[in-house]
N, C-alpha and C positions, 0 to 999 in steps of 0.2 A: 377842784373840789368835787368830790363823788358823792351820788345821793346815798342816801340808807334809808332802810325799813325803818319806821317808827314801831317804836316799843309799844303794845296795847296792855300795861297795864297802870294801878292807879297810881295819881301821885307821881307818873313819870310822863316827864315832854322831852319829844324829838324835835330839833331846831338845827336845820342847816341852813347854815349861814358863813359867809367868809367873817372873824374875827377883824379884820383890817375894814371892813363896813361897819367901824362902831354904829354909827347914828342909826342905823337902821336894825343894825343888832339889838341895841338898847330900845329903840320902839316896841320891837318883837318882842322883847324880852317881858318890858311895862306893860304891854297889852293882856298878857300873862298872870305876871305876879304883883301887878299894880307897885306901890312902892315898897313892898316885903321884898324879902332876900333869900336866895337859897342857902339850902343846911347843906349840899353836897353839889359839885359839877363833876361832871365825867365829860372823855373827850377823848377821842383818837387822833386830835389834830397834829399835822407831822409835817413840815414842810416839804415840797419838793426838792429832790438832790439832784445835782450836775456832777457830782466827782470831784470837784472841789474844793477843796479844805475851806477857802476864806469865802465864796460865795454861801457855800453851805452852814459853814459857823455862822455869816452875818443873818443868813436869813432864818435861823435858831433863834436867835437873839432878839431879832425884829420881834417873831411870833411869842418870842416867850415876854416882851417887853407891852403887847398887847393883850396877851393871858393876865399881866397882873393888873392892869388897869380897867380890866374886865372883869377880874375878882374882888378886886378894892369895892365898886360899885354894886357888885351883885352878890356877892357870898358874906353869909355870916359871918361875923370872928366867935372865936372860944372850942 
């Protein structure tokens, strides 16, 4: 995971953190937005590649199967 510069303006949070540390993401997250939910996420997140087809596809899958159980939780519907 690579750091980044935090955005300085309002209404927007930088949060790095591994997705695969739910419980601690989700702390991070509450300490935040208490129990509201965001209108939008953004995200660069990209797994590391081997060259691989099935290591690479599994760990797609993994990350993407962690994206949605993260947005179930945390992003608005509609």
């Amino acid at each position: 995971m690579k750091e980044c510069k935090p955005f300085s303006y309002p209404n927007v949070t930088t949060i790095v953190q591994s997705i695969f540390n739910y419980d601690e993401l989700s702390k991070e997250v509450i300490q935040i937005i208490g129990n509201d939910q965001f209108d939008v996420i953004t995200s660069d997140i990209a797994p590391n590649t081997t060259g691989r087809f099935d290591v690479d596809q599994y760990a797609s899958v993994e990350l993407n199967i962690e994206i949605c159980k993260f947005s179930d939780r945390f992003l608005k519907t509609g």
